[in-house]
PDB file of the backbone (N, CA, C, O) and the ligand in Angstrom, with CONECT records:
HET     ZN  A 101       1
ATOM      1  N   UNK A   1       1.779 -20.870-108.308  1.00  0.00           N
ATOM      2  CA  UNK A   1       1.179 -19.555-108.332  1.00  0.00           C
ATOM      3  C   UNK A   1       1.823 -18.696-109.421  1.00  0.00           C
ATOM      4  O   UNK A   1       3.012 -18.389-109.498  1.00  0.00           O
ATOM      5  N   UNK A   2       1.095 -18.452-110.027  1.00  0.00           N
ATOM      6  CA  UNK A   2       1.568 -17.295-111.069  1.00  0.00           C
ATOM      7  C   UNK A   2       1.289 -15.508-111.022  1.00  0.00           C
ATOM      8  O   UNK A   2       0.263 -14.931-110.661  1.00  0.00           O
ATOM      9  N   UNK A   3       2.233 -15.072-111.384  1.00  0.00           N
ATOM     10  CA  UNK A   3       1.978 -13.673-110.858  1.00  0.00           C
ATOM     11  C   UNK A   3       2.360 -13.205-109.695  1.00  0.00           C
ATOM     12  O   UNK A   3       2.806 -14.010-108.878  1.00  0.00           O
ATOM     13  N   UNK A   4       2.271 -11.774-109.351  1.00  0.00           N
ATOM     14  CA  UNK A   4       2.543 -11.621-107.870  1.00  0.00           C
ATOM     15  C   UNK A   4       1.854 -10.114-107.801  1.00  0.00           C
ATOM     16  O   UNK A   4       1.267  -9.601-108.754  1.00  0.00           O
ATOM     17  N   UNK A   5       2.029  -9.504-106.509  1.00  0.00           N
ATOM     18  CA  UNK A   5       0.570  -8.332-106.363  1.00  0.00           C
ATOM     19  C   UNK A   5       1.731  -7.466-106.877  1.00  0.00           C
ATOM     20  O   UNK A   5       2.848  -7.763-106.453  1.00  0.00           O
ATOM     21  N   UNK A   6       1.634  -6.549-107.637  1.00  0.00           N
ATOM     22  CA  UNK A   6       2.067  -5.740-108.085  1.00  0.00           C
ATOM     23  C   UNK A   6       2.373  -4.459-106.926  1.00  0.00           C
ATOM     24  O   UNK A   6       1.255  -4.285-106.441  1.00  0.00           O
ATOM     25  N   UNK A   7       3.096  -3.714-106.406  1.00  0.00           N
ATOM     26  CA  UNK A   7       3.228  -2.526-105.897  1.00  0.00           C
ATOM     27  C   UNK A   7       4.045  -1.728-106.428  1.00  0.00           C
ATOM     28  O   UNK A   7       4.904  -1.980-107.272  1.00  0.00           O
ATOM     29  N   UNK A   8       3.715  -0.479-105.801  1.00  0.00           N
ATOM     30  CA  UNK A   8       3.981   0.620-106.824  1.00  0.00           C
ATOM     31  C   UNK A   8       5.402   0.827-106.000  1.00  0.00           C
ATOM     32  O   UNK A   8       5.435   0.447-104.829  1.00  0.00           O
ATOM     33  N   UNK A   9       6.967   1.623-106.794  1.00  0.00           N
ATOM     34  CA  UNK A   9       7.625   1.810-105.800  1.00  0.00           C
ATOM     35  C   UNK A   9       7.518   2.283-104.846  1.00  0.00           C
ATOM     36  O   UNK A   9       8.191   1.955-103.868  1.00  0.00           O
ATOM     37  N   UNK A  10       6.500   3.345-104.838  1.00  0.00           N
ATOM     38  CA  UNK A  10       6.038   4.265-103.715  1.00  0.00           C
ATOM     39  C   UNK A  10       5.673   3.346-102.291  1.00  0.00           C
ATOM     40  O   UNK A  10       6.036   3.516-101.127  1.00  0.00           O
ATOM     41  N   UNK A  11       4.904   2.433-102.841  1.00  0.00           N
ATOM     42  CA  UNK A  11       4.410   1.652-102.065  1.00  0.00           C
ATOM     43  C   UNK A  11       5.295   0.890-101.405  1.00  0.00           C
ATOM     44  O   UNK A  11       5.112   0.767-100.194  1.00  0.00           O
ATOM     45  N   UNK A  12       6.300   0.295-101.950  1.00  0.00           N
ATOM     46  CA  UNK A  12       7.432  -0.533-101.793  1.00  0.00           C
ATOM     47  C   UNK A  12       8.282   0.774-100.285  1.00  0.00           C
ATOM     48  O   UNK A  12       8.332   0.599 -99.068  1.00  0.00           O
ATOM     49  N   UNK A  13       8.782   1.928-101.119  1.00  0.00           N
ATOM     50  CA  UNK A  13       9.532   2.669-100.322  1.00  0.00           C
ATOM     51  C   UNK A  13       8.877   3.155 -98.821  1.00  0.00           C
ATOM     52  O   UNK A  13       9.609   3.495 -97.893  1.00  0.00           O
ATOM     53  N   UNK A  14       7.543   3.138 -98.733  1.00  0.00           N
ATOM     54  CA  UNK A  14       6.769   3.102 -97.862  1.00  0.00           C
ATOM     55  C   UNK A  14       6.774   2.236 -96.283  1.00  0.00           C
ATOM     56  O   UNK A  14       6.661   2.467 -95.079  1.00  0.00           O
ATOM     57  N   UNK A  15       7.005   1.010 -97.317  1.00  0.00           N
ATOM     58  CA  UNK A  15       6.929  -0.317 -96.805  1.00  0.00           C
ATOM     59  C   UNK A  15       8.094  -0.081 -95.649  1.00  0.00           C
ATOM     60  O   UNK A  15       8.108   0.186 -94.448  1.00  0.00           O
ATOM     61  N   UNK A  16       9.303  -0.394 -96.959  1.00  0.00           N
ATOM     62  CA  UNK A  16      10.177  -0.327 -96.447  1.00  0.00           C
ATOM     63  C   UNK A  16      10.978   0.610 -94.990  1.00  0.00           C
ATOM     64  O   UNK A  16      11.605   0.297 -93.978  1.00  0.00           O
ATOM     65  N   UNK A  17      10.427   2.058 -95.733  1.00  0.00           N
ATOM     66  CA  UNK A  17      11.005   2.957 -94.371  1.00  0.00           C
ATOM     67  C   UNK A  17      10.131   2.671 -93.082  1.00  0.00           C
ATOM     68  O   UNK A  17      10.329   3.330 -92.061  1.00  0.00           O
ATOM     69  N   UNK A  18       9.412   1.938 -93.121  1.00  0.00           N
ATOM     70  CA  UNK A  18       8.358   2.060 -91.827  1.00  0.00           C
ATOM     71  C   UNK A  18       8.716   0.796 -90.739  1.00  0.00           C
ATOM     72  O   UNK A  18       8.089   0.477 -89.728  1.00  0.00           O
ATOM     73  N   UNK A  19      10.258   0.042 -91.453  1.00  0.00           N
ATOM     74  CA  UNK A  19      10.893  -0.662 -90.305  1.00  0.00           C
ATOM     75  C   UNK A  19      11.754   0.092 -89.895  1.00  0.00           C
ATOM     76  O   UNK A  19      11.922   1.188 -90.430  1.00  0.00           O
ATOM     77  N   UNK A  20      12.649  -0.413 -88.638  1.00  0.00           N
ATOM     78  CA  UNK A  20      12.840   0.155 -87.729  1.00  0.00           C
ATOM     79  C   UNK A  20      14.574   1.445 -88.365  1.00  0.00           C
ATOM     80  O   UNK A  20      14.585   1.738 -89.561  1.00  0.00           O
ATOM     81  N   UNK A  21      15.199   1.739 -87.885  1.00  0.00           N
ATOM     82  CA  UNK A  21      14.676   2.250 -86.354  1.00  0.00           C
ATOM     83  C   UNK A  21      13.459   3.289 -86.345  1.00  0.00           C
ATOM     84  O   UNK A  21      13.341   4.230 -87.129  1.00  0.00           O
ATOM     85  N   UNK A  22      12.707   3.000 -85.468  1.00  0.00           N
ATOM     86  CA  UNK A  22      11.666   3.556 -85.289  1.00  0.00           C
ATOM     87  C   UNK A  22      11.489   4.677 -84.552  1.00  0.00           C
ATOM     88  O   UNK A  22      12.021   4.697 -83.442  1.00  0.00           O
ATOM     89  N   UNK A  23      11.024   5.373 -84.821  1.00  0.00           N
ATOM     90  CA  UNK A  23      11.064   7.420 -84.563  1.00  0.00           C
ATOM     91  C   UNK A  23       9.975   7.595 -83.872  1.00  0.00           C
ATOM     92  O   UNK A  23       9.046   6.968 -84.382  1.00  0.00           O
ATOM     93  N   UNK A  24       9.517   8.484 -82.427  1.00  0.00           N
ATOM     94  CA  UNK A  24       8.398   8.269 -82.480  1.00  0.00           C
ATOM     95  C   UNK A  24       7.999  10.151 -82.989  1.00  0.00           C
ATOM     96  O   UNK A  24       9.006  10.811 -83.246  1.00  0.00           O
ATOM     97  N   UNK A  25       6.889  10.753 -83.086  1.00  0.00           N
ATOM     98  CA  UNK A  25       6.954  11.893 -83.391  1.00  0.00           C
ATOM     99  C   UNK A  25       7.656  13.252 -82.236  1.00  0.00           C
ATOM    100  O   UNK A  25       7.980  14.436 -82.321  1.00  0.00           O
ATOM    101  N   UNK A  26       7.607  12.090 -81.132  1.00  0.00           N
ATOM    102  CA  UNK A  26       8.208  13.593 -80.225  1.00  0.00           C
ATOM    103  C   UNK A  26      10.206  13.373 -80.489  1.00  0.00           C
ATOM    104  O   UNK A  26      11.029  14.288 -80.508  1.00  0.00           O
ATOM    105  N   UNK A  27      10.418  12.197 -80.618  1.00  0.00           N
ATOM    106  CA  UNK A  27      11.449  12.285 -81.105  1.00  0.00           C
ATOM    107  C   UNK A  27      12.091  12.587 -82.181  1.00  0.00           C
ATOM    108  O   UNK A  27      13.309  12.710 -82.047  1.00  0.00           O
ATOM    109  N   UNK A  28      11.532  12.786 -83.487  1.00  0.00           N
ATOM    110  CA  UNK A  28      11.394  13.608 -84.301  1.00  0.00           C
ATOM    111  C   UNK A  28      11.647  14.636 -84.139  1.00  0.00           C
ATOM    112  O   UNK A  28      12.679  15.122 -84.601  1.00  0.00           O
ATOM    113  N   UNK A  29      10.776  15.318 -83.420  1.00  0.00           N
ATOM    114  CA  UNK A  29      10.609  17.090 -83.123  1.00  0.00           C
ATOM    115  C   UNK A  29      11.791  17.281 -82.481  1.00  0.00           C
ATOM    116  O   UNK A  29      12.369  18.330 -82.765  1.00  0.00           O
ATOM    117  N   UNK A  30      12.411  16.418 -81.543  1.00  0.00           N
ATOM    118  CA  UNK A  30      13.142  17.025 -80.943  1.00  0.00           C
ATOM    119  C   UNK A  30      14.225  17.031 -81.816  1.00  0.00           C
ATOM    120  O   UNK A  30      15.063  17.929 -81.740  1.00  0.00           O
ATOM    121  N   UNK A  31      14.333  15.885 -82.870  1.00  0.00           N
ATOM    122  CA  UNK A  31      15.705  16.712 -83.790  1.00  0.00           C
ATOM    123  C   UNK A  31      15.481  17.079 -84.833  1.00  0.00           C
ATOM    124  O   UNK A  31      16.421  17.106 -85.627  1.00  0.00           O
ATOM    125  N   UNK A  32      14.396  17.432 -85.188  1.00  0.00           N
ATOM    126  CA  UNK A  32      14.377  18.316 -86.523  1.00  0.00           C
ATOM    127  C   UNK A  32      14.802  19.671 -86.535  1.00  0.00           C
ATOM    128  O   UNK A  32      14.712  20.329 -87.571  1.00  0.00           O
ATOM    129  N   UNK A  33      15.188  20.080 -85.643  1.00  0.00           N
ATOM    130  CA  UNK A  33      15.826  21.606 -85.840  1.00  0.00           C
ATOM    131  C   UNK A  33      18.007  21.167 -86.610  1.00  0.00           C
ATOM    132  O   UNK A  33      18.910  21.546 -87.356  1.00  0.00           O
ATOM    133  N   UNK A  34      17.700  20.449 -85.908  1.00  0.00           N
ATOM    134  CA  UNK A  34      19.539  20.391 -85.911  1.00  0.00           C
ATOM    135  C   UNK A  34      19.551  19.218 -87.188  1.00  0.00           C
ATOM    136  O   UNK A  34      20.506  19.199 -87.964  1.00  0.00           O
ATOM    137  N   UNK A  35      18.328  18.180 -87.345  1.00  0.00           N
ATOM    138  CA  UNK A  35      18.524  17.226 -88.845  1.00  0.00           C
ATOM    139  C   UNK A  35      18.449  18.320 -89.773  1.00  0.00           C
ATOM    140  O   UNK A  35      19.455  18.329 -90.483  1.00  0.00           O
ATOM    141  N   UNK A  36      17.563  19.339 -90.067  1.00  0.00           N
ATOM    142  CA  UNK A  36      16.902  20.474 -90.914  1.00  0.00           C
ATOM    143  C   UNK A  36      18.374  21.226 -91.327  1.00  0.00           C
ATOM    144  O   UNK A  36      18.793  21.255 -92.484  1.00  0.00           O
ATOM    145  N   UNK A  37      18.861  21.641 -90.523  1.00  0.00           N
ATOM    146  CA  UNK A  37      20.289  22.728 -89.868  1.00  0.00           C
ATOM    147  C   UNK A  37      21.408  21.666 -90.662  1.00  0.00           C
ATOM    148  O   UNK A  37      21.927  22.095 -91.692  1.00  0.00           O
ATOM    149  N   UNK A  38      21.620  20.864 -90.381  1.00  0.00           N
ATOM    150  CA  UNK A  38      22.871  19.825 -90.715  1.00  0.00           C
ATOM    151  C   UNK A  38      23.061  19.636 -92.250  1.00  0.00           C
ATOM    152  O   UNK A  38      24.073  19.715 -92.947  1.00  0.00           O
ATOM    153  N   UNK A  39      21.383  19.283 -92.640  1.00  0.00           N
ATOM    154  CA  UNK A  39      21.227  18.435 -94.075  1.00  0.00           C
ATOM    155  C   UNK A  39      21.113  19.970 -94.921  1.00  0.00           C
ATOM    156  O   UNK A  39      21.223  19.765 -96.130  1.00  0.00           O
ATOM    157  N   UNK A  40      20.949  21.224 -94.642  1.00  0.00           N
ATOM    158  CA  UNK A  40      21.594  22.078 -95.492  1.00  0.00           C
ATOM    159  C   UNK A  40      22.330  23.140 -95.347  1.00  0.00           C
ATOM    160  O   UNK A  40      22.301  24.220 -95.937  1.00  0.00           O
ATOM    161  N   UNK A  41      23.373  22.518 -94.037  1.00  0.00           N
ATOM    162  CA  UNK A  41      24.438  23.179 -93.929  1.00  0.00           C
ATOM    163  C   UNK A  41      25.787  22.861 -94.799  1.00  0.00           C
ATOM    164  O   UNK A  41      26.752  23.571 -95.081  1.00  0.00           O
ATOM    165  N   UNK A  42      25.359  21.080 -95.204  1.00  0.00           N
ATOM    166  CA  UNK A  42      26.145  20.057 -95.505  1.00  0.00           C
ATOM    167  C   UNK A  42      25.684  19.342 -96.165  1.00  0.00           C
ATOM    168  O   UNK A  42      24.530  19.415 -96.586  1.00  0.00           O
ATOM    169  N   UNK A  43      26.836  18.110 -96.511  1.00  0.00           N
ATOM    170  CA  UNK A  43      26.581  16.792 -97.259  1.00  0.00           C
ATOM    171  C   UNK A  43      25.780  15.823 -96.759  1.00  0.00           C
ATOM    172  O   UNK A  43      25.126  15.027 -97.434  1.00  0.00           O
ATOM    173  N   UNK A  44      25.834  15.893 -95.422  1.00  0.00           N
ATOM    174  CA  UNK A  44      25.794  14.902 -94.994  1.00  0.00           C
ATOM    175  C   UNK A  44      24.222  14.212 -94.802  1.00  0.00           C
ATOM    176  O   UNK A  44      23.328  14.850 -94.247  1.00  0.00           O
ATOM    177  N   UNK A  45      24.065  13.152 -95.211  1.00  0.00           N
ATOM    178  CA  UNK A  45      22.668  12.867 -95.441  1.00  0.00           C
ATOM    179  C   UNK A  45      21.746  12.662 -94.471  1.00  0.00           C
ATOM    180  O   UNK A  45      22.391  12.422 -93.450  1.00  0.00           O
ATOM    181  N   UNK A  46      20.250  12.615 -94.169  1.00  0.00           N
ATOM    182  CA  UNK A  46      19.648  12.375 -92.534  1.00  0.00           C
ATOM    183  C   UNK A  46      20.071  11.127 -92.542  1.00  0.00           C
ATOM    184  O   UNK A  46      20.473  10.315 -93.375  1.00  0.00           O
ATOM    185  N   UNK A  47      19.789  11.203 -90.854  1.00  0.00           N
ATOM    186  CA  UNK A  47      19.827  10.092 -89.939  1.00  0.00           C
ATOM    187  C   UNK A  47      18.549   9.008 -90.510  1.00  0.00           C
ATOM    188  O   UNK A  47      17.373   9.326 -90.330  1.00  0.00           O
ATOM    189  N   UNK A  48      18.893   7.803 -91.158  1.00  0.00           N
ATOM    190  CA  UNK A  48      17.703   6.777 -91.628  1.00  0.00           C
ATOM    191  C   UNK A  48      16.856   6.912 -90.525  1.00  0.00           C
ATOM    192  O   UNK A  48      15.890   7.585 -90.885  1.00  0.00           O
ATOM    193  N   UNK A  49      16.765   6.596 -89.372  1.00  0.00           N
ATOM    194  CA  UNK A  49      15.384   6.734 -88.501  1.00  0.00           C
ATOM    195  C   UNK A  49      14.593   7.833 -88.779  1.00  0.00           C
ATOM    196  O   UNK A  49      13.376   7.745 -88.937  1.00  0.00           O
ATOM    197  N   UNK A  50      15.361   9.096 -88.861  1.00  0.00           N
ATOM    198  CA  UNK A  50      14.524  10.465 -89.022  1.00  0.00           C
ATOM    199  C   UNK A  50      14.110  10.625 -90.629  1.00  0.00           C
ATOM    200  O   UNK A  50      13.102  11.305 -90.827  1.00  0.00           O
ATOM    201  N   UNK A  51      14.820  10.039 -91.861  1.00  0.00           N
ATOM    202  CA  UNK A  51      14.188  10.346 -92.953  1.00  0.00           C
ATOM    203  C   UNK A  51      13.007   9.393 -92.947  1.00  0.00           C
ATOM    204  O   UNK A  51      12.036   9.862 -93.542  1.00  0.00           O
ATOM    205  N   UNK A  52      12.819   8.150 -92.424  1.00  0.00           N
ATOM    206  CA  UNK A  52      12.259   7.361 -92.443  1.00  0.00           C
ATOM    207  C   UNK A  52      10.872   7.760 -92.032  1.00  0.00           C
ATOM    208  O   UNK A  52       9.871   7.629 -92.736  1.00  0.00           O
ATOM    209  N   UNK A  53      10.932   8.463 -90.335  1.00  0.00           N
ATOM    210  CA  UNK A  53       9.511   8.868 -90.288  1.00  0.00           C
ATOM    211  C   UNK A  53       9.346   9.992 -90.804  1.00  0.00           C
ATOM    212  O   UNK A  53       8.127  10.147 -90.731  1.00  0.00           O
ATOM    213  N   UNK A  54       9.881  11.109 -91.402  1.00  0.00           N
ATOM    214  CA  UNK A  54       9.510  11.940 -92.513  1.00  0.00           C
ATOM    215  C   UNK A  54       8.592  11.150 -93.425  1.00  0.00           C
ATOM    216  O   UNK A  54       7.373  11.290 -93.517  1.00  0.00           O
ATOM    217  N   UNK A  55       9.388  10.270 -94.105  1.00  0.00           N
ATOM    218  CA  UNK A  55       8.522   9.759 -95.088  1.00  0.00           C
ATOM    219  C   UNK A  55       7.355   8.974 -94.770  1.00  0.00           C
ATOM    220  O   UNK A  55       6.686   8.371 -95.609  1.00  0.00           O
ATOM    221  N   UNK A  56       7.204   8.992 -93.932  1.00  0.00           N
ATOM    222  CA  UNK A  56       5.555   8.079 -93.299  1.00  0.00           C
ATOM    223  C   UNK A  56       5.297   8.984 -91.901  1.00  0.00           C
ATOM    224  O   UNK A  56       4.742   8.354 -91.001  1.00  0.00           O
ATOM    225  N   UNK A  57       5.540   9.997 -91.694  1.00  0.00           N
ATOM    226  CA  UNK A  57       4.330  10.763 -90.917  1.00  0.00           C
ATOM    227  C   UNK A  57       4.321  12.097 -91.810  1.00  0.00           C
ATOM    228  O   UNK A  57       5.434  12.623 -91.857  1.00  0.00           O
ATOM    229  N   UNK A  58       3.498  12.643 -92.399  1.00  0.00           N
ATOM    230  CA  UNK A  58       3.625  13.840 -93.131  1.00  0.00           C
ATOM    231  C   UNK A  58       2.955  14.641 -91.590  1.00  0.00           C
ATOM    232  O   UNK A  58       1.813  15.053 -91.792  1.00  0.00           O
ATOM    233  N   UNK A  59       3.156  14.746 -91.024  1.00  0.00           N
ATOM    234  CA  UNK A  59       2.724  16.073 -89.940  1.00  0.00           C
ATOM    235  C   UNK A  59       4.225  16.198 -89.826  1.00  0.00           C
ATOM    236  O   UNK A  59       4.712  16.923 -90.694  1.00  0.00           O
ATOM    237  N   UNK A  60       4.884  15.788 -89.162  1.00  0.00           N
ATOM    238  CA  UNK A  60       6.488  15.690 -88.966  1.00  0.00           C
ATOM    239  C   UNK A  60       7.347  16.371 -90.260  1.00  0.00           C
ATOM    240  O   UNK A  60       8.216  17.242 -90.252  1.00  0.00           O
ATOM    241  N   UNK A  61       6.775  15.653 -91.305  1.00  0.00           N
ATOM    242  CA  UNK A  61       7.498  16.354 -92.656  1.00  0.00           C
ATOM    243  C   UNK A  61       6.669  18.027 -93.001  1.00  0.00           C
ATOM    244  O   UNK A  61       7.240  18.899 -93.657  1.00  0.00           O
ATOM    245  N   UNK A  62       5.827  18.129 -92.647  1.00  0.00           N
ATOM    246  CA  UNK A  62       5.283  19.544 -92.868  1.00  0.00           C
ATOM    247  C   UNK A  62       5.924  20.373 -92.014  1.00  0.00           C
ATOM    248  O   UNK A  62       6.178  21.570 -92.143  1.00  0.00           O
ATOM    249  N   UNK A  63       6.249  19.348 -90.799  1.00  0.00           N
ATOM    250  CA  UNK A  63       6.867  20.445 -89.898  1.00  0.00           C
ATOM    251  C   UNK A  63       8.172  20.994 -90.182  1.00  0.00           C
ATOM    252  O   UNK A  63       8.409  22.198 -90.085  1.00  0.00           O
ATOM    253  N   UNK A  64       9.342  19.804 -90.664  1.00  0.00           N
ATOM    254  CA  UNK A  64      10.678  20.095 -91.209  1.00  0.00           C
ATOM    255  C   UNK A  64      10.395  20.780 -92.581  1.00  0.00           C
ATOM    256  O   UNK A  64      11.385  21.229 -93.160  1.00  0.00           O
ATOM    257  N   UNK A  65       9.371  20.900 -93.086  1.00  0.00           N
ATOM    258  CA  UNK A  65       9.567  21.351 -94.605  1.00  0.00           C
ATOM    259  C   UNK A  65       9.323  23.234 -94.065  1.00  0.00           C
ATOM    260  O   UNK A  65      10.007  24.174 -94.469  1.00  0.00           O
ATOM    261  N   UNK A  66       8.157  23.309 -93.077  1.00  0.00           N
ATOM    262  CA  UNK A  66       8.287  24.697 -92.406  1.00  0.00           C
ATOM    263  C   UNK A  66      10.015  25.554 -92.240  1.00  0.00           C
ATOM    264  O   UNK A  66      10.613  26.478 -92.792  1.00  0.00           O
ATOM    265  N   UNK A  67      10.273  24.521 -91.090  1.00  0.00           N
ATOM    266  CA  UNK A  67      11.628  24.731 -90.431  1.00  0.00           C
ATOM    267  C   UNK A  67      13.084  24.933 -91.320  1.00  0.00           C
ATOM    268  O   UNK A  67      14.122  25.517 -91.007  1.00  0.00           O
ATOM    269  N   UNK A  68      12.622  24.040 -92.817  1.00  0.00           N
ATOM    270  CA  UNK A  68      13.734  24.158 -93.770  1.00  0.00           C
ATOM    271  C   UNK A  68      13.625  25.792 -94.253  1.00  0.00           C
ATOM    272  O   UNK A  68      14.620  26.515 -94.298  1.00  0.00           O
ATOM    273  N   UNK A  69      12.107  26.302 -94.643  1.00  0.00           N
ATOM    274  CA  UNK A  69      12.180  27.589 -95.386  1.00  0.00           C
ATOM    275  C   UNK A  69      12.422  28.663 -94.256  1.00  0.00           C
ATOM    276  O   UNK A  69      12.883  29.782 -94.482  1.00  0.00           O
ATOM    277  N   UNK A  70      12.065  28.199 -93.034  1.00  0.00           N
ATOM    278  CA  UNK A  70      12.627  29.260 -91.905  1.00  0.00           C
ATOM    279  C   UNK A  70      13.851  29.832 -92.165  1.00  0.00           C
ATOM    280  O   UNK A  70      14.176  30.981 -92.465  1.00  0.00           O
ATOM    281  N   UNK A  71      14.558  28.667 -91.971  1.00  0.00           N
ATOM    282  CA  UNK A  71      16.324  28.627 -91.901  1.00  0.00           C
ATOM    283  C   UNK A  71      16.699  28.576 -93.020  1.00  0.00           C
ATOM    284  O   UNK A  71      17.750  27.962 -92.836  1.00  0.00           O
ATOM    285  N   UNK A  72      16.643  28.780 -94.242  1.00  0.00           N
ATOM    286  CA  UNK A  72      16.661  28.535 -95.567  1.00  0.00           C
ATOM    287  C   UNK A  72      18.039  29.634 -95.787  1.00  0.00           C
ATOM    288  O   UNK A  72      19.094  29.263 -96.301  1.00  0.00           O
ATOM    289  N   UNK A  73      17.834  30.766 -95.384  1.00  0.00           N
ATOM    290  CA  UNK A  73      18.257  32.192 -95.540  1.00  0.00           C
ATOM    291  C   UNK A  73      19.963  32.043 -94.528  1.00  0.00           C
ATOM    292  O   UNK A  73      20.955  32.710 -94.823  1.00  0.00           O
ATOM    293  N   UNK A  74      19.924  31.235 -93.600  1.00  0.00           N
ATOM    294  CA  UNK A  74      21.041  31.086 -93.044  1.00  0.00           C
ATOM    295  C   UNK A  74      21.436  30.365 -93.614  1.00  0.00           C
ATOM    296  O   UNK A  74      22.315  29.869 -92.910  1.00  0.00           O
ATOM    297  N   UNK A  75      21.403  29.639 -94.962  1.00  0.00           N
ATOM    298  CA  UNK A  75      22.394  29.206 -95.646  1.00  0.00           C
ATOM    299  C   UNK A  75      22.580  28.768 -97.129  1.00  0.00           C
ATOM    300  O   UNK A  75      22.901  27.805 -97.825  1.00  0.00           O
ATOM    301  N   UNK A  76      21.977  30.736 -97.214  1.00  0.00           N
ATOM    302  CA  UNK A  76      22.113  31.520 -98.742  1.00  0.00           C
ATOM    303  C   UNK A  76      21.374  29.696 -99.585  1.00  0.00           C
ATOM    304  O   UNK A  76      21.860  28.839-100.322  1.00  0.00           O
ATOM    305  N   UNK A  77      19.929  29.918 -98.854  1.00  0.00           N
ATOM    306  CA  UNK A  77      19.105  29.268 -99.557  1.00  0.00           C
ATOM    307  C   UNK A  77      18.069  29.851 -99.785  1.00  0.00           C
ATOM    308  O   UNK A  77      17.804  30.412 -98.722  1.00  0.00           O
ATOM    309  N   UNK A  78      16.980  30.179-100.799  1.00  0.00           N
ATOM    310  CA  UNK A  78      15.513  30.052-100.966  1.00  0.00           C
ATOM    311  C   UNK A  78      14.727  29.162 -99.902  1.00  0.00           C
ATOM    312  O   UNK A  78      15.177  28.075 -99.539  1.00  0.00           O
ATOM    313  N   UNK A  79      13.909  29.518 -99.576  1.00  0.00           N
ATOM    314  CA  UNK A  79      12.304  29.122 -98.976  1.00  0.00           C
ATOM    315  C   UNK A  79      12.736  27.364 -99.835  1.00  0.00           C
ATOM    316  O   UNK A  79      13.328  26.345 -99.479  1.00  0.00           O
ATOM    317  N   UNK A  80      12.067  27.809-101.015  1.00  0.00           N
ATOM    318  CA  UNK A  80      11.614  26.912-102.013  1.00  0.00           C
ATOM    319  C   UNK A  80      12.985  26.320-102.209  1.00  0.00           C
ATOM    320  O   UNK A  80      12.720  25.184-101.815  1.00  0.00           O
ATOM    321  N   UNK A  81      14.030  26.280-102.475  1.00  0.00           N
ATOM    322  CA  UNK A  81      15.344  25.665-102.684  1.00  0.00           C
ATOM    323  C   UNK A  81      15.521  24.712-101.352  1.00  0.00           C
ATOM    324  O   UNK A  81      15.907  23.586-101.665  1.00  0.00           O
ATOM    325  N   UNK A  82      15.356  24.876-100.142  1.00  0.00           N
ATOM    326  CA  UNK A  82      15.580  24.565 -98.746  1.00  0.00           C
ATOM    327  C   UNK A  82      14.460  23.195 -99.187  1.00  0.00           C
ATOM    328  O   UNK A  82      14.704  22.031 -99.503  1.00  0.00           O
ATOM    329  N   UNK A  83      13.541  23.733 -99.081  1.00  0.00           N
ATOM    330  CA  UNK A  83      12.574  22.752 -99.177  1.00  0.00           C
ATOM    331  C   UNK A  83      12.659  21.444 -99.889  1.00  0.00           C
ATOM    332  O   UNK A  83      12.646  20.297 -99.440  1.00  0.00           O
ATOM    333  N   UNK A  84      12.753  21.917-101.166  1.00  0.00           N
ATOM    334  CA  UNK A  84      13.168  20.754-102.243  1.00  0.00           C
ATOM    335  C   UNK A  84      14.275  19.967-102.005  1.00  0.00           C
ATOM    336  O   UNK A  84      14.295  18.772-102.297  1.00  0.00           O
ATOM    337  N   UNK A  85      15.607  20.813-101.271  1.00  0.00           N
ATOM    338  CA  UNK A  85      16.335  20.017-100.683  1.00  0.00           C
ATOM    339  C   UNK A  85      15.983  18.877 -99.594  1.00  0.00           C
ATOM    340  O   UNK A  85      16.445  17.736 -99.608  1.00  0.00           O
ATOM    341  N   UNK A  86      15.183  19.342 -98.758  1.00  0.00           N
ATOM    342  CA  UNK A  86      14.812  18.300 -97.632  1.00  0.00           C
ATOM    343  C   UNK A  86      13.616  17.285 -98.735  1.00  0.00           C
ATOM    344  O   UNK A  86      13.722  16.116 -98.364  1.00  0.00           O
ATOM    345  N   UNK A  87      12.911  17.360 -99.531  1.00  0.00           N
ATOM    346  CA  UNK A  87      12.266  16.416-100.096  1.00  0.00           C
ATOM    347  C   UNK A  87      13.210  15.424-100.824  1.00  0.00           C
ATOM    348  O   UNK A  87      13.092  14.199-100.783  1.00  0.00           O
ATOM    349  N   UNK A  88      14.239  16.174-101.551  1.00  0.00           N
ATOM    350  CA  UNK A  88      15.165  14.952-102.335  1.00  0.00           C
ATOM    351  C   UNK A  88      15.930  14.274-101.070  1.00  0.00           C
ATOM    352  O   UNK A  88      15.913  13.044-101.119  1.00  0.00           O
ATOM    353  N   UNK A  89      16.577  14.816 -99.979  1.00  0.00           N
ATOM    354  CA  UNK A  89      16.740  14.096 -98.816  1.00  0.00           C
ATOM    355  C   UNK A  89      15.792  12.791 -98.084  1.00  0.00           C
ATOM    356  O   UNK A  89      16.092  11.758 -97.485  1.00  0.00           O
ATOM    357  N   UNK A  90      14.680  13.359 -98.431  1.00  0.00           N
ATOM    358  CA  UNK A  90      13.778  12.491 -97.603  1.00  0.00           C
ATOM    359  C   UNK A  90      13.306  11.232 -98.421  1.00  0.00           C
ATOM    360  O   UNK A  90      12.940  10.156 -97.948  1.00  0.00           O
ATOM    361  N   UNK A  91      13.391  11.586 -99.740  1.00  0.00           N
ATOM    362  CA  UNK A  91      13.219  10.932-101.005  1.00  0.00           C
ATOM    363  C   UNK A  91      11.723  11.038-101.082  1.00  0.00           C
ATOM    364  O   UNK A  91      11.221  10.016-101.549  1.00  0.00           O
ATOM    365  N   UNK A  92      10.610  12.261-100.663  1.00  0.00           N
ATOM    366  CA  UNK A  92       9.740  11.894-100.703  1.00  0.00           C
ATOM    367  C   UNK A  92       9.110  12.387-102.008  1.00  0.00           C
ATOM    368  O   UNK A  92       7.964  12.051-102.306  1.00  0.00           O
TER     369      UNK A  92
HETATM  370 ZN    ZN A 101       5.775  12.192 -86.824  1.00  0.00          ZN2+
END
């Protein structure tokens, strides 16, 4: 066989985050206040299960991207700065 199917990284990173550990959306919700709170209070990077379904449920990520510009201000961040932070976090 020659060749192989081409995917895009996107596609690849997709792939990839959508094994486990597996998030379901109420578990999500329940820590996106304190993942949101942590990842720009600090260094410290999300929990792989929770960036993971960020990056493959966008209802979940609309919701933390809300919750980032909420709280943005508690930690002498921008709306828009908060945000972008949780996207380079999420790698999305
Ligand atoms: Zn979700």
């Amino acid at each position: 066989m020659t060749g192989h199917v081409s995917l895009s990284r996107e596609a690849v990173a997709r792939l990839t985050a959508n094994t486990e550990p597996w998030l379901s959306c109420d578990d999500c919700f329940d820590q996106v206040d304190a993942a949101v709170e942590a990842l720009l209070g600090s260094t410290v990077p999300l929990a792989e299960g929770f960036r993971a379904h960020l990056l493959g449920c966008a209802a979940c990520h609309e919701e933390a991207q809300s919750l980032a510009a909420l709280v943005a201000e508690h930690h002498d961040l921008t709306a828009a700065d908060a945000v972008a932070r949780l996207d380079a976090a999420v790698g999305a």
